[in-house]
N, C-alpha and C positions, 0 to 999 in steps of 0.2 A: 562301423563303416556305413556311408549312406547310400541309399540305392540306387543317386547316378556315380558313385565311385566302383560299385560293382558291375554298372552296364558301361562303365568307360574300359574297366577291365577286362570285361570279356568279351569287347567288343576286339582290343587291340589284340586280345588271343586269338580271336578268329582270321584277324587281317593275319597277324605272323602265322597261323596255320595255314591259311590261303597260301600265302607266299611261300613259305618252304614246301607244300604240296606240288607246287608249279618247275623246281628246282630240280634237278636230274643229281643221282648221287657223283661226286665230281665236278660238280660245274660249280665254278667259282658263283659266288652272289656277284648279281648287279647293283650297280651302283644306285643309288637316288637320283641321281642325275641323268642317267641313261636310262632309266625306266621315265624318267619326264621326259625324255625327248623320244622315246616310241610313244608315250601316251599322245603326246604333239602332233606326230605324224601320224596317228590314225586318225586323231578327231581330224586334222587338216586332209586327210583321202577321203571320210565320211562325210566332210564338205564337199570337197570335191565332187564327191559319189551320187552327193545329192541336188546339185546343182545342173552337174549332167544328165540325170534322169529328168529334173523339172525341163532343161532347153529342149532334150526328145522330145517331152511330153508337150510342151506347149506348138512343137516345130516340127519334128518328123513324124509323130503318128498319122496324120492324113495318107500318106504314102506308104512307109513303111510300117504301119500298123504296130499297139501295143505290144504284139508281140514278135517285132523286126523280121517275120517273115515276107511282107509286101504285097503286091496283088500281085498271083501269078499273071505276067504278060502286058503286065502294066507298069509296075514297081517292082525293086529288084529287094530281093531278102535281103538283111544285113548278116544273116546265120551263115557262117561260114564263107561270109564273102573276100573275094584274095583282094581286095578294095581294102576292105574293113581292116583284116588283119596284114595284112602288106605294111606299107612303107609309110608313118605317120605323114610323111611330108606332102607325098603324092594325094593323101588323104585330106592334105588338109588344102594343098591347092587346088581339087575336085569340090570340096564343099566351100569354098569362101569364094574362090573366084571363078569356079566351072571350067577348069582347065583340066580334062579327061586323062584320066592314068592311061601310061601304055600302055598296062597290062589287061585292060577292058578294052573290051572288040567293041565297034561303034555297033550303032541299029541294031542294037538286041531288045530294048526297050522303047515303045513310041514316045516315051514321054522326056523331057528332059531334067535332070537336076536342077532344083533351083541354088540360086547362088546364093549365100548366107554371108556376105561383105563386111553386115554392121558386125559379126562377132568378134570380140577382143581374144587374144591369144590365148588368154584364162578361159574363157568361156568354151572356143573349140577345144583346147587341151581336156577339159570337165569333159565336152560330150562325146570328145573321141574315147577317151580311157572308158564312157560308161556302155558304148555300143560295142569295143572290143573287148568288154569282160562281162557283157550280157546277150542274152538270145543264145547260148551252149558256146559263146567265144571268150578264148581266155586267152587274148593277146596281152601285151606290157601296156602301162600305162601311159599317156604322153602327157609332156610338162609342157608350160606355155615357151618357154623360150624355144624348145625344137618347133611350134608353130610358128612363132614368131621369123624366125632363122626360115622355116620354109617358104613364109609371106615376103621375104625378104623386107622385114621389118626392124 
């Protein structure tokens, strides 16, 4: 036997160790198909994940700072903000088109929100899901069509 037919072999012993490692005694196997479509959907959330980190970084750090605390009395934290984790919808007509949630008391801050209009429903959905599952928040994710439906788009 030649020695890529022994590292082909022991390579596939490690993947099927890997994978019945992963397996709970009782639980059916997944299918090859259902593990391609979890695979699917992380890489497409670790898009996601990253595409909302780059719009923060490129958009909100001046304000809310890399690490979404803000300037006290200036800029408001995004850490546990009821903004933040509330209501995606409310949040997303506060950042596109500056229509103030109710649940935020006016004059607490001098400064205003600016409005973020050019974003596509993809792109707010990215940086909402990455400000409410960063800075210690661990809201749900939001899809673009729930923005989209909130833009009344």
């Amino acid at each position: 036997m030649s020695t890529r037919n022994v590292l082909a072999i022991l390579l596939l012993a490690a993947a099927i160790a890997a994978c019945s490692a992963k397996k709970k005694p009782g639980e059916p196997q997944a299918s090859a198909g259902a593990s391609a479509a979890t695979a699917a959907a992380a890489t497409a959330s670790d898009a996601a994940a990253e595409v909302g980190a780059r719009i923060y970084s490129g958009n909100c750090v001046p304000c809310h700072q890399q690490n979404g605390v803000g300037i006290p009395s200036v800029y408001p934290s995004l850490a546990g903000s009821s903004v933040v984790l509330g209501d995606p919808a409310q949040l997303a007509r506060w950042v596109i088109k500056g229509q103030r949630p109710p649940s935020m008391s006016a004059g607490r801050y001098p400064t205003q929100m600016l409005q973020f209009g050019w974003m596509k429903p993809a792109d707010a959905a990215a940086l909402f899901s990455y400000v409410r599952s960063n800075f210690g928040n661990s809201a749900a994710p939001v899809d673009a069509a729930a923005v989209a439906k909130a833009l009344g788009q």
